[in-house]
C-alpha positions as CSV (number, residue, x, y, z in Angstrom):
1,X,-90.6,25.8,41.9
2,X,-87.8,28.2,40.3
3,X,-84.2,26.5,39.0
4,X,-82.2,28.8,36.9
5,X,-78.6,27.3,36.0
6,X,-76.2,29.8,34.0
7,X,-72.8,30.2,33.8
8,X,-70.7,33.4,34.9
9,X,-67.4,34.3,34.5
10,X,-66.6,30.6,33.6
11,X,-68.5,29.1,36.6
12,X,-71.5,27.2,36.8
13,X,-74.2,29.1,39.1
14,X,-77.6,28.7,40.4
15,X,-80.3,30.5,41.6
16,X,-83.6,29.3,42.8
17,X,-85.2,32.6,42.5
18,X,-86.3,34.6,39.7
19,X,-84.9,38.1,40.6
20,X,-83.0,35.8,43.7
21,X,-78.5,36.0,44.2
22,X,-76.3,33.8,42.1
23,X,-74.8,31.4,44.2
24,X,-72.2,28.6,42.8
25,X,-74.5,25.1,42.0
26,X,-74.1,21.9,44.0
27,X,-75.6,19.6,42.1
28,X,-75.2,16.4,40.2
29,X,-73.5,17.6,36.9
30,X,-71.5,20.5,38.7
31,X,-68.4,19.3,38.5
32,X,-68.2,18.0,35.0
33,X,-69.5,21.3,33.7
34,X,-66.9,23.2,35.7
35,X,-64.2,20.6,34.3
36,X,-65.5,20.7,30.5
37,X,-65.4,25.0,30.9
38,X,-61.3,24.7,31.6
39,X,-61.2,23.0,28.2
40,X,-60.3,24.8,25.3
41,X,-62.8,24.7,21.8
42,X,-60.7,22.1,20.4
43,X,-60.8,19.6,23.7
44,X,-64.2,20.0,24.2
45,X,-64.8,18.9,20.5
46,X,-63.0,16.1,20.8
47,X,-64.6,15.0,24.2
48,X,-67.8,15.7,22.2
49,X,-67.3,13.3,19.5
50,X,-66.9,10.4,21.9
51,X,-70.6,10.7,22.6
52,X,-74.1,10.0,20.2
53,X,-75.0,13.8,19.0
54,X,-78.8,12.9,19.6
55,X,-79.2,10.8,22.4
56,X,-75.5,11.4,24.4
57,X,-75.0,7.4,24.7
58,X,-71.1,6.6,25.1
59,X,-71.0,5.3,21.4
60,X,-70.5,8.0,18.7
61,X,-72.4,5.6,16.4
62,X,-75.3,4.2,18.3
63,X,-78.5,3.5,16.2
64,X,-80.8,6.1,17.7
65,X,-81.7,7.7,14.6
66,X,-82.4,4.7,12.5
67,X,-86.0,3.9,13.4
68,X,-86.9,7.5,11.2
């Protein structure tokens, strides 16, 4: 099975074909993406540095790492 996610002109698409149309995704994370894209750089950092860099838990300083 074939699942090819990109984004075009600032919105998410799918395709579920190699050489098959873009059409805009439905799926699960759709809407987030499509909301994190209206964010500029700096928003999106910040957003970003909510979240564990490694394992994307909700706590920037989660212990993930620690066992290497």
């Amino acid at each position: 099975m074939f699942y090819e996610e990109r984004i075009i002109d600032g919105v998410l698409l799918c395709r579920s074909a190699p050489f098959g149309p873009w059409r805009r995704a439905i799926t699960q994370h759709t809407d987030a993406v499509n909301e994190l894209l209206k964010l500029t750089q700096e928003q999106r950092m910040t957003v970003f540095s909510k979240f564990c860099t490694h394992c994307g838990d909700a706590n920037p300083r989660c212990r993930c790492w620690d066992d290497e």
